[in-house]
PDB file of N, CA, C, O and CB in Angstrom:
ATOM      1  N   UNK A   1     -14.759 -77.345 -48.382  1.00  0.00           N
ATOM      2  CA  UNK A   1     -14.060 -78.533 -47.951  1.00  0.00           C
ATOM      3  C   UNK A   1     -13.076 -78.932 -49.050  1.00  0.00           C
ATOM      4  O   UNK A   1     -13.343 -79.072 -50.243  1.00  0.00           O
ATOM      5  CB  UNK A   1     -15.056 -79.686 -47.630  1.00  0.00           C
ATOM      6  N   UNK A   2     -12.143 -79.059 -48.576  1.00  0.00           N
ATOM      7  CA  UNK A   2     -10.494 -79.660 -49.146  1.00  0.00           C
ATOM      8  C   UNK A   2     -11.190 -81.115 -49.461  1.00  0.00           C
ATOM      9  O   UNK A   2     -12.046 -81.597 -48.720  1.00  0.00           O
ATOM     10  CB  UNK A   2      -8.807 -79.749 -47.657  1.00  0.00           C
ATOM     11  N   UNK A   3     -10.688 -81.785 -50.717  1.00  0.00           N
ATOM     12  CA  UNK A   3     -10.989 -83.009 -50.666  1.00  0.00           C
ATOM     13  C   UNK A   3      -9.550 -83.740 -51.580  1.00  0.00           C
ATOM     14  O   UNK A   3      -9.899 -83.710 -52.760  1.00  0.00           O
ATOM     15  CB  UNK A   3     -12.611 -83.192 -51.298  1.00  0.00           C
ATOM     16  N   UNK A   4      -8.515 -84.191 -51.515  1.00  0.00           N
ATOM     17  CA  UNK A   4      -7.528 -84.748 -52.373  1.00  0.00           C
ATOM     18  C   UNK A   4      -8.059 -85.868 -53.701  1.00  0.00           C
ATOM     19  O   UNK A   4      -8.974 -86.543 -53.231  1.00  0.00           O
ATOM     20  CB  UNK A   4      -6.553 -85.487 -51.326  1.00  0.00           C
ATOM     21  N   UNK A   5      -7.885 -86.128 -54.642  1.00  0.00           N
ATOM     22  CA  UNK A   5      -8.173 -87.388 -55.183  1.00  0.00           C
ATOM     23  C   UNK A   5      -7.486 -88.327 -55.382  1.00  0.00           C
ATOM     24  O   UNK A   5      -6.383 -88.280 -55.926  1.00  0.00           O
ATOM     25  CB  UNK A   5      -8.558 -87.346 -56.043  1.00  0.00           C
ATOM     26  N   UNK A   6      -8.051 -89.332 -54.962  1.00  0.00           N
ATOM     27  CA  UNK A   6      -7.058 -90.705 -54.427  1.00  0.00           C
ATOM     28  C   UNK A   6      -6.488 -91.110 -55.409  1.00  0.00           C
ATOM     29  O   UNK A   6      -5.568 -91.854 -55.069  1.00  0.00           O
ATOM     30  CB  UNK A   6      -7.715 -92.012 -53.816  1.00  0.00           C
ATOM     31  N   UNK A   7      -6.598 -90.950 -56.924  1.00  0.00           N
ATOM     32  CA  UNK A   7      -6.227 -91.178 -58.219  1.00  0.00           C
ATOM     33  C   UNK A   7      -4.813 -90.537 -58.663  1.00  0.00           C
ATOM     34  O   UNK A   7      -3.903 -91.289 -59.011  1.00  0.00           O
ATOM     35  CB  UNK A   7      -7.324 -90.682 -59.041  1.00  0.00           C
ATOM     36  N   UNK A   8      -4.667 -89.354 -58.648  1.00  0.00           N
ATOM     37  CA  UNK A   8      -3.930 -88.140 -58.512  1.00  0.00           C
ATOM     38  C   UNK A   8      -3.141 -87.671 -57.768  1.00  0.00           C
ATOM     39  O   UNK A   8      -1.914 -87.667 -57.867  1.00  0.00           O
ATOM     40  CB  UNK A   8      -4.429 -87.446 -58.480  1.00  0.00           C
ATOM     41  N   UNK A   9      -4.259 -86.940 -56.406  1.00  0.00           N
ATOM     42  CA  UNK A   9      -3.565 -86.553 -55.371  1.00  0.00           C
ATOM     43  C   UNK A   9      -3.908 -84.856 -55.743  1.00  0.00           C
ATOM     44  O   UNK A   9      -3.228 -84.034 -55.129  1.00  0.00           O
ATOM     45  CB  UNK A   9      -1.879 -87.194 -55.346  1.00  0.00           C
ATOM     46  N   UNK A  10      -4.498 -84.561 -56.305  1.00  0.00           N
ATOM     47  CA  UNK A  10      -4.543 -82.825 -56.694  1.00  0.00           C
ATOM     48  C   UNK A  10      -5.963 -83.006 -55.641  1.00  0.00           C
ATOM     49  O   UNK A  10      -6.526 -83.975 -55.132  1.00  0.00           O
ATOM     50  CB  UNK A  10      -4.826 -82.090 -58.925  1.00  0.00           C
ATOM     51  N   UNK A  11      -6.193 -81.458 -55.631  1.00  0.00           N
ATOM     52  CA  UNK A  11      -6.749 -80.451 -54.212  1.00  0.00           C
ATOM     53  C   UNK A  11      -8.298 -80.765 -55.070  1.00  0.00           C
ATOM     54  O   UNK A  11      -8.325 -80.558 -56.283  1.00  0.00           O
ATOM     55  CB  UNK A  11      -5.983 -78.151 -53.954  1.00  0.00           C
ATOM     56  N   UNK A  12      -9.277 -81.157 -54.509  1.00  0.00           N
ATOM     57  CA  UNK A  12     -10.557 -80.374 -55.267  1.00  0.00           C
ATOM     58  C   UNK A  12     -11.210 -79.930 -53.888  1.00  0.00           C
ATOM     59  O   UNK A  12     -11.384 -80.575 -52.854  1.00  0.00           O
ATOM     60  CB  UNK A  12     -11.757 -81.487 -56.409  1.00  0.00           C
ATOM     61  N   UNK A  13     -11.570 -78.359 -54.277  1.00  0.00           N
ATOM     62  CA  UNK A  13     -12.193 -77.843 -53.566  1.00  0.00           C
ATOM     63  C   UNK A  13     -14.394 -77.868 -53.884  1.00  0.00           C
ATOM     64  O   UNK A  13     -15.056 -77.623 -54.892  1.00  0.00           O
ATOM     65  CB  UNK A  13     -11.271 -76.509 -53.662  1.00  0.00           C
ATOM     66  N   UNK A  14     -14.749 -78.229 -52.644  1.00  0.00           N
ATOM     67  CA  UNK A  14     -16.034 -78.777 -52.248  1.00  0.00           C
ATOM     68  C   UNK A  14     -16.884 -77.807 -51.962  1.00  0.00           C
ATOM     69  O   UNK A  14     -16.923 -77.699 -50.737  1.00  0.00           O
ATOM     70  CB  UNK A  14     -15.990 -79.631 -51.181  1.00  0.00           C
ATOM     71  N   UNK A  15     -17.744 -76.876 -52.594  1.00  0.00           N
ATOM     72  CA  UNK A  15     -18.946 -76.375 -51.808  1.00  0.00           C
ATOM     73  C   UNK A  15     -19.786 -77.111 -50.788  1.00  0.00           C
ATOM     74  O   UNK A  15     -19.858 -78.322 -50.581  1.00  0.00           O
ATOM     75  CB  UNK A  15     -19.808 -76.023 -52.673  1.00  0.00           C
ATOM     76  N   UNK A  16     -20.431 -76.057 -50.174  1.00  0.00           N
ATOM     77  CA  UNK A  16     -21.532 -76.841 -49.203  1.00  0.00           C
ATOM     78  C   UNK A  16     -22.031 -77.657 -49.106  1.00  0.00           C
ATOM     79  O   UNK A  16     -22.181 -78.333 -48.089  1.00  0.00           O
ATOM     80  CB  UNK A  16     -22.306 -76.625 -48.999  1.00  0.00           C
ATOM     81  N   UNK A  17     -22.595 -77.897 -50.573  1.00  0.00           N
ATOM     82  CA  UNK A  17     -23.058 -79.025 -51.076  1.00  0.00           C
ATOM     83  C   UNK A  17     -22.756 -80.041 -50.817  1.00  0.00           C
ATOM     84  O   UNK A  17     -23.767 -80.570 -50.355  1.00  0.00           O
ATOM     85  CB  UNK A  17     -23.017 -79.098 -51.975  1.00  0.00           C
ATOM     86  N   UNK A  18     -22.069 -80.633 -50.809  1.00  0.00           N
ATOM     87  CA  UNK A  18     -21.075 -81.881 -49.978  1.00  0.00           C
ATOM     88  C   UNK A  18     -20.795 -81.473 -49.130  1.00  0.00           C
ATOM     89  O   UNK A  18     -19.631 -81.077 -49.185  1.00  0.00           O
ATOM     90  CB  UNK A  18     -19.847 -82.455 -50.403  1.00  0.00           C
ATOM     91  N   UNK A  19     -21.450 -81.247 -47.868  1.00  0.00           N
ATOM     92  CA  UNK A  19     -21.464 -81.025 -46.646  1.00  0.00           C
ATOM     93  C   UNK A  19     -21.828 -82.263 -46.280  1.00  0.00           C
ATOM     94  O   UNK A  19     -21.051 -82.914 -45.581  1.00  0.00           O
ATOM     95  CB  UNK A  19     -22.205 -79.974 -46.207  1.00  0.00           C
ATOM     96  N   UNK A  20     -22.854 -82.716 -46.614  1.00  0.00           N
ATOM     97  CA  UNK A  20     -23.972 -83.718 -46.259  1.00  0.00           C
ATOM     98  C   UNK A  20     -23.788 -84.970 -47.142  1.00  0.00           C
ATOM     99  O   UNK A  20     -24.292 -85.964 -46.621  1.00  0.00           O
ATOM    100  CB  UNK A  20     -25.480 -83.074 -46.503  1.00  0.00           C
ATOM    101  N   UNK A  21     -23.289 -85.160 -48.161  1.00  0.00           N
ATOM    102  CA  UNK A  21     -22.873 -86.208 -49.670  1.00  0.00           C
ATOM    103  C   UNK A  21     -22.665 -88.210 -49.142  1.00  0.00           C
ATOM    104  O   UNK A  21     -22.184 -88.912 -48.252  1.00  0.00           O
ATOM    105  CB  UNK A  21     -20.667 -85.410 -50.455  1.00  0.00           C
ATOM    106  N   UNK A  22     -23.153 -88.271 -49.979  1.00  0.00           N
ATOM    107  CA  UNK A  22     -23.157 -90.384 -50.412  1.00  0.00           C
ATOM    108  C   UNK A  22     -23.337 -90.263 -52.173  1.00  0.00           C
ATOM    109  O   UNK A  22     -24.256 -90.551 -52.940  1.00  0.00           O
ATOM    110  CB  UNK A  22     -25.260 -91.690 -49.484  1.00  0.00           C
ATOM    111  N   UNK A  23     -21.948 -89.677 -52.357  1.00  0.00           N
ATOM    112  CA  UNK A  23     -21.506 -90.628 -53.951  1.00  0.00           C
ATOM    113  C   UNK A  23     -20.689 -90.337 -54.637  1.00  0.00           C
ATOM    114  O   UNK A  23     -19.738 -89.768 -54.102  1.00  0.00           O
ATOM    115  CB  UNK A  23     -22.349 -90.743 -55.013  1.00  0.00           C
ATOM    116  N   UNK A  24     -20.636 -90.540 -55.965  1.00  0.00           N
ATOM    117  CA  UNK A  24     -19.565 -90.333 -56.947  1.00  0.00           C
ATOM    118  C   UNK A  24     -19.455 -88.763 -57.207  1.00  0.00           C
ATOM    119  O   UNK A  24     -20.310 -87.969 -57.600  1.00  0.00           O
ATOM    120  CB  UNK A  24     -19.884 -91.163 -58.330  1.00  0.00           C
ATOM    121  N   UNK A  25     -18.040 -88.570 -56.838  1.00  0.00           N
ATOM    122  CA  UNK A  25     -16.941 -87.456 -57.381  1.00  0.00           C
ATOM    123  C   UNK A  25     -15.750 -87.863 -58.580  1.00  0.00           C
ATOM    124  O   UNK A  25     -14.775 -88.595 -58.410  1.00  0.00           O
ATOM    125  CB  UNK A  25     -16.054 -86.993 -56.008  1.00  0.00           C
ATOM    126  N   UNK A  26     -16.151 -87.158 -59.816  1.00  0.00           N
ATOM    127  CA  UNK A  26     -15.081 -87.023 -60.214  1.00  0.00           C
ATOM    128  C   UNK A  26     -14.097 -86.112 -60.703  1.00  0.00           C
ATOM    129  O   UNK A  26     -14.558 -85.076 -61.182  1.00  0.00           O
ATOM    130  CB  UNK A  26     -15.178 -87.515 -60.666  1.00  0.00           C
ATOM    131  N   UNK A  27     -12.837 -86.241 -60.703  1.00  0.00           N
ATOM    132  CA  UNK A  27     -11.930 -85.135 -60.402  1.00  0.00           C
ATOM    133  C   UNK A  27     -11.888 -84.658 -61.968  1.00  0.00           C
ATOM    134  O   UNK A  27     -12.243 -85.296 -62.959  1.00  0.00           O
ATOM    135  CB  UNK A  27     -10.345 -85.598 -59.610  1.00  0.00           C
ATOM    136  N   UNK A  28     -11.401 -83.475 -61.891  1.00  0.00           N
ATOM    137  CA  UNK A  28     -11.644 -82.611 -63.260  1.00  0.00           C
ATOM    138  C   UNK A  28     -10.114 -82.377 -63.847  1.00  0.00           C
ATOM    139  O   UNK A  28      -9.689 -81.535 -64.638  1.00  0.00           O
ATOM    140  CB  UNK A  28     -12.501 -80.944 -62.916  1.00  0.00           C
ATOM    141  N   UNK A  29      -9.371 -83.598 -63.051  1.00  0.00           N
ATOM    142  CA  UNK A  29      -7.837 -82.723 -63.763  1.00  0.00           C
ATOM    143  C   UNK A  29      -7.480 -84.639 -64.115  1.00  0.00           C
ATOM    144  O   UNK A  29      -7.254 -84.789 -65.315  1.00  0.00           O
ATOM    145  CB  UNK A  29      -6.184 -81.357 -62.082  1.00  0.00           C
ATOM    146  N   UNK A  30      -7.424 -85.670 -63.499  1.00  0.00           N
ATOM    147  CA  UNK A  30      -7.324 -86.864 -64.239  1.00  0.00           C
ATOM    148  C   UNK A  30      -8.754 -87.859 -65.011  1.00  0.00           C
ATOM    149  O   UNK A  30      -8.676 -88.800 -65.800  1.00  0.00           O
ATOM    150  CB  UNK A  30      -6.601 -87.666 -63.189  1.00  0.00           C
ATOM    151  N   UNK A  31     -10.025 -87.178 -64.392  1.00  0.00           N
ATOM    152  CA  UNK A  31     -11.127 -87.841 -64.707  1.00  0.00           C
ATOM    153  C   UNK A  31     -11.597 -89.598 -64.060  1.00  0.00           C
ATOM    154  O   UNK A  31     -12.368 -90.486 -64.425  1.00  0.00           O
ATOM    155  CB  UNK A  31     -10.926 -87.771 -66.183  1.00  0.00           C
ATOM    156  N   UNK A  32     -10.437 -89.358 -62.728  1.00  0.00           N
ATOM    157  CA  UNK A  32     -10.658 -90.324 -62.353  1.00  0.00           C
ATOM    158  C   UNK A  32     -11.864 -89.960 -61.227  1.00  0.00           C
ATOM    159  O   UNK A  32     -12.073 -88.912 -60.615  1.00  0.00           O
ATOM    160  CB  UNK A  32      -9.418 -90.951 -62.022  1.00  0.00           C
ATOM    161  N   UNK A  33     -12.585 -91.282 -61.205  1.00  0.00           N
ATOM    162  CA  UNK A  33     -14.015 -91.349 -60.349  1.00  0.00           C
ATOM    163  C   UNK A  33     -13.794 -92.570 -58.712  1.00  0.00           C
ATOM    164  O   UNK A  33     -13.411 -93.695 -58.391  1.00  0.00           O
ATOM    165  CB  UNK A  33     -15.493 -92.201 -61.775  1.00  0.00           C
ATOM    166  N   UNK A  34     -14.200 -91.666 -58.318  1.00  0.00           N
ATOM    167  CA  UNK A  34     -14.219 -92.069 -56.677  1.00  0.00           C
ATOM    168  C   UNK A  34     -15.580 -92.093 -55.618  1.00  0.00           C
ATOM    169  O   UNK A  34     -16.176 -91.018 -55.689  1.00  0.00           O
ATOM    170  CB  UNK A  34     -13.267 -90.996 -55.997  1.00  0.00           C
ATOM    171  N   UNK A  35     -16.033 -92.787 -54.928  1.00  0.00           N
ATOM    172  CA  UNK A  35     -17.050 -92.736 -54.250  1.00  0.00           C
ATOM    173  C   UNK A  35     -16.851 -91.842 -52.748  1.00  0.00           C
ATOM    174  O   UNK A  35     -15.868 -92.196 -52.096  1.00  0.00           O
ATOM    175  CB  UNK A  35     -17.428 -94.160 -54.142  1.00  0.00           C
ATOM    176  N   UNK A  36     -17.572 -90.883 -52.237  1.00  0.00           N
ATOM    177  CA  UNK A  36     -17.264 -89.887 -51.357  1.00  0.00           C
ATOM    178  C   UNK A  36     -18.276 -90.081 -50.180  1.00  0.00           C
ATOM    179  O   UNK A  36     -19.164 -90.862 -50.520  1.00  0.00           O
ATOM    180  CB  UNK A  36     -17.324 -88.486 -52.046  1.00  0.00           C
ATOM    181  N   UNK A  37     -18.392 -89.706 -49.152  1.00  0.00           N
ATOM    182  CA  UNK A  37     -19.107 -89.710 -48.485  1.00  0.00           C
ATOM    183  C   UNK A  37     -18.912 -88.751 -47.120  1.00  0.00           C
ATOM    184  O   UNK A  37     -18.019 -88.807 -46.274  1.00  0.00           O
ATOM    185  CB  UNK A  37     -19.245 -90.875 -48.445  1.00  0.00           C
ATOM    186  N   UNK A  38     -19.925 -87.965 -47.198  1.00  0.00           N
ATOM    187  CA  UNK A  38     -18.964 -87.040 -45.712  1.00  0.00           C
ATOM    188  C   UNK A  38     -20.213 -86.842 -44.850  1.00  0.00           C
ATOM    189  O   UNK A  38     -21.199 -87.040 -45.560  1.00  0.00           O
ATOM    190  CB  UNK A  38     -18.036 -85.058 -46.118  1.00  0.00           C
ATOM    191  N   UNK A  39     -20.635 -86.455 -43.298  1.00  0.00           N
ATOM    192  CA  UNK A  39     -21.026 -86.007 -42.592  1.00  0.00           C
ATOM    193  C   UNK A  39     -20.663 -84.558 -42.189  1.00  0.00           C
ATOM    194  O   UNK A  39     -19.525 -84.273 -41.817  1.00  0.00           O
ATOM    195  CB  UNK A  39     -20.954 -86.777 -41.985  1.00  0.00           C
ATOM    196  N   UNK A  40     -21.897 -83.441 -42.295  1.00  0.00           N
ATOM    197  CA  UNK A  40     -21.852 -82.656 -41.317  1.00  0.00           C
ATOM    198  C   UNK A  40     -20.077 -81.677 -41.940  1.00  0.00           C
ATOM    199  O   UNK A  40     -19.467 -80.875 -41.234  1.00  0.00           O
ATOM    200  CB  UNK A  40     -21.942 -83.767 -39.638  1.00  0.00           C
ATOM    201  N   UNK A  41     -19.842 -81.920 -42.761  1.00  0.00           N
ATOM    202  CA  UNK A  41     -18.654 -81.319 -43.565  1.00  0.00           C
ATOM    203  C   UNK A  41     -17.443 -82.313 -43.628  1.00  0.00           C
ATOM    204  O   UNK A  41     -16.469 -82.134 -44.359  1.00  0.00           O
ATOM    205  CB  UNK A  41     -18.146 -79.917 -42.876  1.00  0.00           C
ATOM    206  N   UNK A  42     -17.599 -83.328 -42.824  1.00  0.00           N
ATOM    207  CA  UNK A  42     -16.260 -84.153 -42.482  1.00  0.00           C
ATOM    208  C   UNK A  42     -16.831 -85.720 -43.594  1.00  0.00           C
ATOM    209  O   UNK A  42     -17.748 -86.502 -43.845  1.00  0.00           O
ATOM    210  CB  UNK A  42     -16.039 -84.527 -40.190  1.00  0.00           C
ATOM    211  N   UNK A  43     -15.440 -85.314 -43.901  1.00  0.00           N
ATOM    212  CA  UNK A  43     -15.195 -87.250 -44.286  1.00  0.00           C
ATOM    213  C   UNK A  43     -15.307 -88.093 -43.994  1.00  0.00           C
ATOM    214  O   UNK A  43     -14.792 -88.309 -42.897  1.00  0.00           O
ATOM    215  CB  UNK A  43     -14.476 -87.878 -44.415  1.00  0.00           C
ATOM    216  N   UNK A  44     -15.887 -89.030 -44.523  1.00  0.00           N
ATOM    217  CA  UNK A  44     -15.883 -90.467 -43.431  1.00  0.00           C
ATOM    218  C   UNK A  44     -15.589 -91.215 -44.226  1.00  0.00           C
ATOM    219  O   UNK A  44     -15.157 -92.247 -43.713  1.00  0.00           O
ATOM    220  CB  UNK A  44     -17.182 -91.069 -42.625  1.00  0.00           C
ATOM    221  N   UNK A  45     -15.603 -91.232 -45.549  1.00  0.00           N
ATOM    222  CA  UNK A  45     -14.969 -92.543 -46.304  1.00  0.00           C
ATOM    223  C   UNK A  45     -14.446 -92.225 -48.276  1.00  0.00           C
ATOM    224  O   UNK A  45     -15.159 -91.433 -48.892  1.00  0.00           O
ATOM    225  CB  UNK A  45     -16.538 -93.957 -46.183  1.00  0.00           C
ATOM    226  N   UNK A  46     -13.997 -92.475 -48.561  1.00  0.00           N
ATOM    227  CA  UNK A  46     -13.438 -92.175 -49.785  1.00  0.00           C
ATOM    228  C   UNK A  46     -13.028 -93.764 -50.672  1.00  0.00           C
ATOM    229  O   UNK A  46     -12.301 -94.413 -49.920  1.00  0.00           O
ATOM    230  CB  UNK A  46     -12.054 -91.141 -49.411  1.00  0.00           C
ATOM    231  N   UNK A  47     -13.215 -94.330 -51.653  1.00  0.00           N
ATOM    232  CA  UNK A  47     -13.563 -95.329 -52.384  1.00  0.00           C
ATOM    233  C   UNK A  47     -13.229 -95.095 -53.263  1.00  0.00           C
ATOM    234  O   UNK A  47     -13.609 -94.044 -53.779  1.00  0.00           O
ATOM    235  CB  UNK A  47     -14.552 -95.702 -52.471  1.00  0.00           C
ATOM    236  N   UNK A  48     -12.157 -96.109 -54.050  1.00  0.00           N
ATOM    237  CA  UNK A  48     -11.907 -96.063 -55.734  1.00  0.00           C
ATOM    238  C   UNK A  48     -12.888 -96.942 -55.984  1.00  0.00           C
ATOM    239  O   UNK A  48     -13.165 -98.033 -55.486  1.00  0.00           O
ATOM    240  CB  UNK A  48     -10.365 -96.560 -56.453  1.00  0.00           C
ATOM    241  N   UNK A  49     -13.604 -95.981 -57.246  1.00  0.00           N
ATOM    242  CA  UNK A  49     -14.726 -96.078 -57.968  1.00  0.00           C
ATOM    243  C   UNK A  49     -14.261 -97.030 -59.523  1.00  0.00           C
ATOM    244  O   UNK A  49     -14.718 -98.156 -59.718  1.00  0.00           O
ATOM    245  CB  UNK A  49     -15.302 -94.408 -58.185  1.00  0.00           C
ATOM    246  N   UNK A  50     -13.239 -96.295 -60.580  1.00  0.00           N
ATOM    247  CA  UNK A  50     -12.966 -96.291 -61.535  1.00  0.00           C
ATOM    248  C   UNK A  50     -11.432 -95.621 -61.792  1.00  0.00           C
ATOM    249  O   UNK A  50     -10.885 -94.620 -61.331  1.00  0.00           O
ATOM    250  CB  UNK A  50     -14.012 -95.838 -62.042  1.00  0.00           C
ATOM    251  N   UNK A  51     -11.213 -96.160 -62.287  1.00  0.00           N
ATOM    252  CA  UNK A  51      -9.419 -95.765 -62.939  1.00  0.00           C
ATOM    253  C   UNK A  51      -9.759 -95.095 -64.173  1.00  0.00           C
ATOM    254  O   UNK A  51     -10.543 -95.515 -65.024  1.00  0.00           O
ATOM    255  CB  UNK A  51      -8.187 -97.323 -63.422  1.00  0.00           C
ATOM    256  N   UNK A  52      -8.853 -93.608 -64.205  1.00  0.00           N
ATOM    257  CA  UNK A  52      -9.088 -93.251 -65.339  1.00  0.00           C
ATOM    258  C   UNK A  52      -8.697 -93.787 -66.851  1.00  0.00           C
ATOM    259  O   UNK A  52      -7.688 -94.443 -67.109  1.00  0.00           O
ATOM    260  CB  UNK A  52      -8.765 -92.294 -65.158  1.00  0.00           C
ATOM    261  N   UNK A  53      -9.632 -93.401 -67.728  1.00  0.00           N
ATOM    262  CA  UNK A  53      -8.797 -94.300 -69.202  1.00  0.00           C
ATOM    263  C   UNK A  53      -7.509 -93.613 -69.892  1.00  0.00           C
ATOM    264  O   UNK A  53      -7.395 -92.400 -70.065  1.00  0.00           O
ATOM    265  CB  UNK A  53      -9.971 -94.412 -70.677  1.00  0.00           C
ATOM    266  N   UNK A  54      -6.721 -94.423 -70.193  1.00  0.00           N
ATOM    267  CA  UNK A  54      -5.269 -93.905 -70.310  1.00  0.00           C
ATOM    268  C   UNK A  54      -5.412 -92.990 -71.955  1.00  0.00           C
ATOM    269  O   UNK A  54      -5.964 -93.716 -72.783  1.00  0.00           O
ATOM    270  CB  UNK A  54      -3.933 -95.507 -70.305  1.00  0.00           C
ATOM    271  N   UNK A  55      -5.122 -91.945 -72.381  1.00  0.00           N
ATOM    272  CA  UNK A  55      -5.048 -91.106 -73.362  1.00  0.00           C
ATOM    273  C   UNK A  55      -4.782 -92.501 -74.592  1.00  0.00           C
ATOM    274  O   UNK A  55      -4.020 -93.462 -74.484  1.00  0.00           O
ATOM    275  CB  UNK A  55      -3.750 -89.775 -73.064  1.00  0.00           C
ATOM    276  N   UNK A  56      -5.744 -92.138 -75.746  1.00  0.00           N
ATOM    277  CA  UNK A  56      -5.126 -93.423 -77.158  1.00  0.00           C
ATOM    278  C   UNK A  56      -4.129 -92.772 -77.463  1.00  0.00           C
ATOM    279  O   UNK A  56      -3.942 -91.566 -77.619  1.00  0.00           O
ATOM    280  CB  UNK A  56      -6.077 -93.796 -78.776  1.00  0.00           C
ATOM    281  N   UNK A  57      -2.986 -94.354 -77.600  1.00  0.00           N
ATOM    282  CA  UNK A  57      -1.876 -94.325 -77.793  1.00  0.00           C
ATOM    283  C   UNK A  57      -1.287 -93.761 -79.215  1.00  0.00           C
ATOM    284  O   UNK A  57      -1.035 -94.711 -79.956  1.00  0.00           O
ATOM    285  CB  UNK A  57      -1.602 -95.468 -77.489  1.00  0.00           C
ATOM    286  N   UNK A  58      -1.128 -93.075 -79.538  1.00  0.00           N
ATOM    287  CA  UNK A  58      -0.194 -92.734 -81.150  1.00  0.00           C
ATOM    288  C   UNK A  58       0.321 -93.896 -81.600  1.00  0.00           C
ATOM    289  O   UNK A  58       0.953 -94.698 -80.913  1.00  0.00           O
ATOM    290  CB  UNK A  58       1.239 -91.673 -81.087  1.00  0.00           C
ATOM    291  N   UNK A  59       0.047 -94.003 -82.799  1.00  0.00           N
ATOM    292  CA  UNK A  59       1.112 -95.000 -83.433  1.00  0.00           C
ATOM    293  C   UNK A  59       2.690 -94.028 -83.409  1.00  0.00           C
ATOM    294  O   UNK A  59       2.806 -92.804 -83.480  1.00  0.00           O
ATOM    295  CB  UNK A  59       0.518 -95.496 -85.327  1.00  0.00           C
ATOM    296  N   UNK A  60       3.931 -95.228 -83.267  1.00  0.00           N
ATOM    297  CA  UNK A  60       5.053 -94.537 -83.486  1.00  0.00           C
ATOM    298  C   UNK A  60       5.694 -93.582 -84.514  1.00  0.00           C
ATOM    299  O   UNK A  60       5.857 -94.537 -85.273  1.00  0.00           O
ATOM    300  CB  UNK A  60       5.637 -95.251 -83.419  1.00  0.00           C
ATOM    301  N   UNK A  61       6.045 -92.868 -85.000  1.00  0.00           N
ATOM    302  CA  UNK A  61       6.661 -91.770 -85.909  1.00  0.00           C
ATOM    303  C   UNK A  61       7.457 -92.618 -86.247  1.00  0.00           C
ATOM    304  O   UNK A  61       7.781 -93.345 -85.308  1.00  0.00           O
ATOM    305  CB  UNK A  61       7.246 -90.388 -85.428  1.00  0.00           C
ATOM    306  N   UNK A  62       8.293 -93.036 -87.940  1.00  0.00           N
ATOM    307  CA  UNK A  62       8.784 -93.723 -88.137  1.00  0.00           C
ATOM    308  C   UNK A  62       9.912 -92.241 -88.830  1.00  0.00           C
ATOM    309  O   UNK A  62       9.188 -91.295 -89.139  1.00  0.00           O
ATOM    310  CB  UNK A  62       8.006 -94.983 -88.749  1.00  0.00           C
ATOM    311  N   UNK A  63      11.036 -92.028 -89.019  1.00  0.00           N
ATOM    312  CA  UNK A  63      11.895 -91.077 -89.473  1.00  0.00           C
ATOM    313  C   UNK A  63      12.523 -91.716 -90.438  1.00  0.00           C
ATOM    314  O   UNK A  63      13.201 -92.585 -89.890  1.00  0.00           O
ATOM    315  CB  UNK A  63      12.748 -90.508 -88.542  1.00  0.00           C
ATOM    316  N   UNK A  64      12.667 -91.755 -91.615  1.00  0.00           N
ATOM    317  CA  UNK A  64      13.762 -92.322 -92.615  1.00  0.00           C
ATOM    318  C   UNK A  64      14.073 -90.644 -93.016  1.00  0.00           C
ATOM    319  O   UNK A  64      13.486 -89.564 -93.074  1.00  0.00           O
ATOM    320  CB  UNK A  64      13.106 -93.625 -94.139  1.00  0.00           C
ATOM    321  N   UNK A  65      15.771 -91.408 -93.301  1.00  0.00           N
ATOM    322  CA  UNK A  65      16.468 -89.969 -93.908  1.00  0.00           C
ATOM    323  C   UNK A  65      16.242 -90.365 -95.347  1.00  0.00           C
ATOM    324  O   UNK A  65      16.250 -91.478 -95.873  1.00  0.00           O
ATOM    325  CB  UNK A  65      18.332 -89.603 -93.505  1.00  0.00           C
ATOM    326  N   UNK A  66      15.908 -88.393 -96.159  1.00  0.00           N
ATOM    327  CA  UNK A  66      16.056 -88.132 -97.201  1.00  0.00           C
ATOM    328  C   UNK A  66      16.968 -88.412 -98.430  1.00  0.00           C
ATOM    329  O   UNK A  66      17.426 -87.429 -99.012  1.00  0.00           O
ATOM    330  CB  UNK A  66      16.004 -87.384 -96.966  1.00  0.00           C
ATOM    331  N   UNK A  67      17.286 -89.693 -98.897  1.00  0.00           N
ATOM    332  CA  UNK A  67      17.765 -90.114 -99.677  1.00  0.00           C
ATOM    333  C   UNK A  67      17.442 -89.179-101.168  1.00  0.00           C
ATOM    334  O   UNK A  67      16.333 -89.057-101.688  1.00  0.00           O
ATOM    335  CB  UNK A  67      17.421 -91.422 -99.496  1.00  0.00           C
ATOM    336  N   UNK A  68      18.578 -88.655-101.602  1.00  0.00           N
ATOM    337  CA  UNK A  68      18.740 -88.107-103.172  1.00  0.00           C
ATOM    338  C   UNK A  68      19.421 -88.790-104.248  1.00  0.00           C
ATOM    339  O   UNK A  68      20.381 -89.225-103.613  1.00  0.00           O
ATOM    340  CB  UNK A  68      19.434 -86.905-103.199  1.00  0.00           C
ATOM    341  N   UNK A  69      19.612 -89.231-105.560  1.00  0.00           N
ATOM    342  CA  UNK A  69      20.290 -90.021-106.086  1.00  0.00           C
ATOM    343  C   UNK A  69      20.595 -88.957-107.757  1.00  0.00           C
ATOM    344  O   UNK A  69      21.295 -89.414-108.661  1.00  0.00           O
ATOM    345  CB  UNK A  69      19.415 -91.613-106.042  1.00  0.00           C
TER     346      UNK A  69
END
């Protein structure tokens, strides 16, 4: 089973296993978490769970030119 993530939007593909499913999926390419639920192989409901956490920010690179005297 094809499943999109509502976070993203990239493909995750579903074994059998979630054929039958009531819960949290999370996607392996933003780490965002979603609540799933399917019947019998089909979907029936999809839920933002959690927003992924945004990468820590870098402090800025400051550039001064090489002054010689």
């Amino acid at each position: 089973m094809k499943v999109n993530c509502i976070t993203c939007g990239h493909s995750l593909n579903l074994d059998e296993a979630y054929d039958d499913f009531d819960g949290l999926v999370r996607c392996y390419v933003c780490s965002g978490l979603f609540e799933l639920k399917t019947v019998e192989g089909k979907v029936k409901s999809v839920r933002f769970a959690q927003a992924p956490q945004p990468a820590a920010a870098r402090p800025p690179r400051i550039f001064e030119e090489n002054k010689t005297t």
